[in-house]
C-alpha positions as CSV (number, residue, x, y, z in Angstrom):
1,X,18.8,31.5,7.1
2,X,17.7,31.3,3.6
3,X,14.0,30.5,2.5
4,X,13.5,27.0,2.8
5,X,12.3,25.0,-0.8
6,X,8.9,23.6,-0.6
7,X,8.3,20.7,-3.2
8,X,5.0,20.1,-4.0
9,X,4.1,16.4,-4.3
10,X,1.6,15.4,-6.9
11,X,-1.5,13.5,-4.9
12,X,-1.3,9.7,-6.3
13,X,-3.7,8.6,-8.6
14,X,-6.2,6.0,-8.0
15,X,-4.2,3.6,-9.7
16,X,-1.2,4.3,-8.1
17,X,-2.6,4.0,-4.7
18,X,-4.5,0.2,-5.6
19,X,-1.0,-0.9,-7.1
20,X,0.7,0.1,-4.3
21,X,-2.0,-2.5,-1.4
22,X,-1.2,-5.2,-4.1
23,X,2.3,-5.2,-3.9
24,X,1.7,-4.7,0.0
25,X,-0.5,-7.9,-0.1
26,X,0.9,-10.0,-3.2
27,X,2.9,-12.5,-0.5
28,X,-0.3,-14.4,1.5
29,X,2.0,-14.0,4.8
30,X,1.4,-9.7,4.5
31,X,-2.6,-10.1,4.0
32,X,-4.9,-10.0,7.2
33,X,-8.4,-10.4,7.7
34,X,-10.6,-8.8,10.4
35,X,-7.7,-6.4,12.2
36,X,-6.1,-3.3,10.1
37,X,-2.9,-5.1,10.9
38,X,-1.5,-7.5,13.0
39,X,2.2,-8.0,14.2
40,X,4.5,-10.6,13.5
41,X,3.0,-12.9,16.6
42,X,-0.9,-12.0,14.8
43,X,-2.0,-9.8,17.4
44,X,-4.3,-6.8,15.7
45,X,-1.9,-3.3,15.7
46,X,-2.3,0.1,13.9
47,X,-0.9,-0.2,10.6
48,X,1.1,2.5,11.0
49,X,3.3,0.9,13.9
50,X,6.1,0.0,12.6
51,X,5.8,-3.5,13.8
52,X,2.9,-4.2,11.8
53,X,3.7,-7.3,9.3
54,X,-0.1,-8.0,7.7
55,X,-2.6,-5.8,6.8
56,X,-6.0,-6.0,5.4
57,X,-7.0,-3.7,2.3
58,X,-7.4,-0.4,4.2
59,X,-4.8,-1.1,6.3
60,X,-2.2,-1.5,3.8
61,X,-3.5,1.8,2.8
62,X,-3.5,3.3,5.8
63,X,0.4,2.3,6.0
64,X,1.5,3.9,3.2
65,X,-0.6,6.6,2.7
66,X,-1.8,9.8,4.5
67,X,-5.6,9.7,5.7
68,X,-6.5,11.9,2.1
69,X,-5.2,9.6,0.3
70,X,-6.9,6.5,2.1
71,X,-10.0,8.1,2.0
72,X,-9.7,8.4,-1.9
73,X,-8.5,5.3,-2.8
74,X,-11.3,3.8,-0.1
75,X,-13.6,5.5,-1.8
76,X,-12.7,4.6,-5.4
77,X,-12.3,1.2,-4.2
78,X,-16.2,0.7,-2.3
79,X,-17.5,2.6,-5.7
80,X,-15.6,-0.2,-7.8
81,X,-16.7,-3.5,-5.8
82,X,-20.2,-1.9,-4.9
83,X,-20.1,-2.2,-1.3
84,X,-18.0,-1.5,1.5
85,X,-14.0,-3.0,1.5
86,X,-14.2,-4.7,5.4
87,X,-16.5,-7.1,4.5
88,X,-15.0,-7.8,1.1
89,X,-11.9,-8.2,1.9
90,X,-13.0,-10.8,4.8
91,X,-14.9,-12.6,2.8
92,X,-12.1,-13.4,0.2
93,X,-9.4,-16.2,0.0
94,X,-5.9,-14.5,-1.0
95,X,-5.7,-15.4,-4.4
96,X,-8.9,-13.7,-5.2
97,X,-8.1,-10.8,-3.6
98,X,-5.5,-10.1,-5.4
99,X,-6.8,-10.6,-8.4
100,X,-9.7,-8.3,-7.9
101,X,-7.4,-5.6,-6.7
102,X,-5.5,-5.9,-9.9
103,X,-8.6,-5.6,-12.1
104,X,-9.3,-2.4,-10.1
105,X,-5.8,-1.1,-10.8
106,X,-6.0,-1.8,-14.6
107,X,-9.4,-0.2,-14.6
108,X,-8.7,3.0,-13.0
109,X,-5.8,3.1,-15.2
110,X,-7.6,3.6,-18.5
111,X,-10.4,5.3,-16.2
112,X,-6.9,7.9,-16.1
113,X,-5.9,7.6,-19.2
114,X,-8.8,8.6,-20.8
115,X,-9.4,11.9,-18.6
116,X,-6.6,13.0,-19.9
């Protein structure tokens, strides 16, 4: 057998990995409070099951990301708000959420941009 081709993935950006929970989150039905995820019948679930249906902030990390990733977006993320993601994303109606989330995208954009 031949050597096999290993592709080396770029690790996402910050932005990349706040736009990606937003479009996780955008419909109010996918967010979740108090539970990484829940299933479709609301019981709490590891977001990586692929049952889960809702997710809270990390969790909709957590589902699309590996645990580096997480951890640098979680981090980004806790740096950006000023305090720790649980507690603000349970203390948030949807709609603000979101738009915090997006602010955080567009400013870790042009935080990007402008290491270049």
């Amino acid at each position: 057998m031949g050597k096999q081709l290993e592709i080396e993935t770029p690790e996402p950006k910050v932005s990349e990995i706040l736009q990606a929970v937003v479009d996780k989150l955008s419909d109010p039905d996918h967010w979740t409070t108090k539970a990484f995820a829940r299933d479709v019948f609301d019981v709490p679930i590891s977001p990586r099951e692929p049952e889960a249906y809702k997710f809270c902030t990390i969790g909709a990390m957590r589902s699309a990301f590996s645990d580096s990733v997480t951890v640098k977006g979680l981090r980004a993320l806790t740096d950006y708000l000023g305090g720790g993601v649980p507690w603000w994303n349970d203390m948030q109606n949807h709609e603000s959420l979101i738009k915090t989330l997006t602010e955080a995208v567009e400013y870790f954009k042009k935080k990007e941009s402008d290491e270049v």
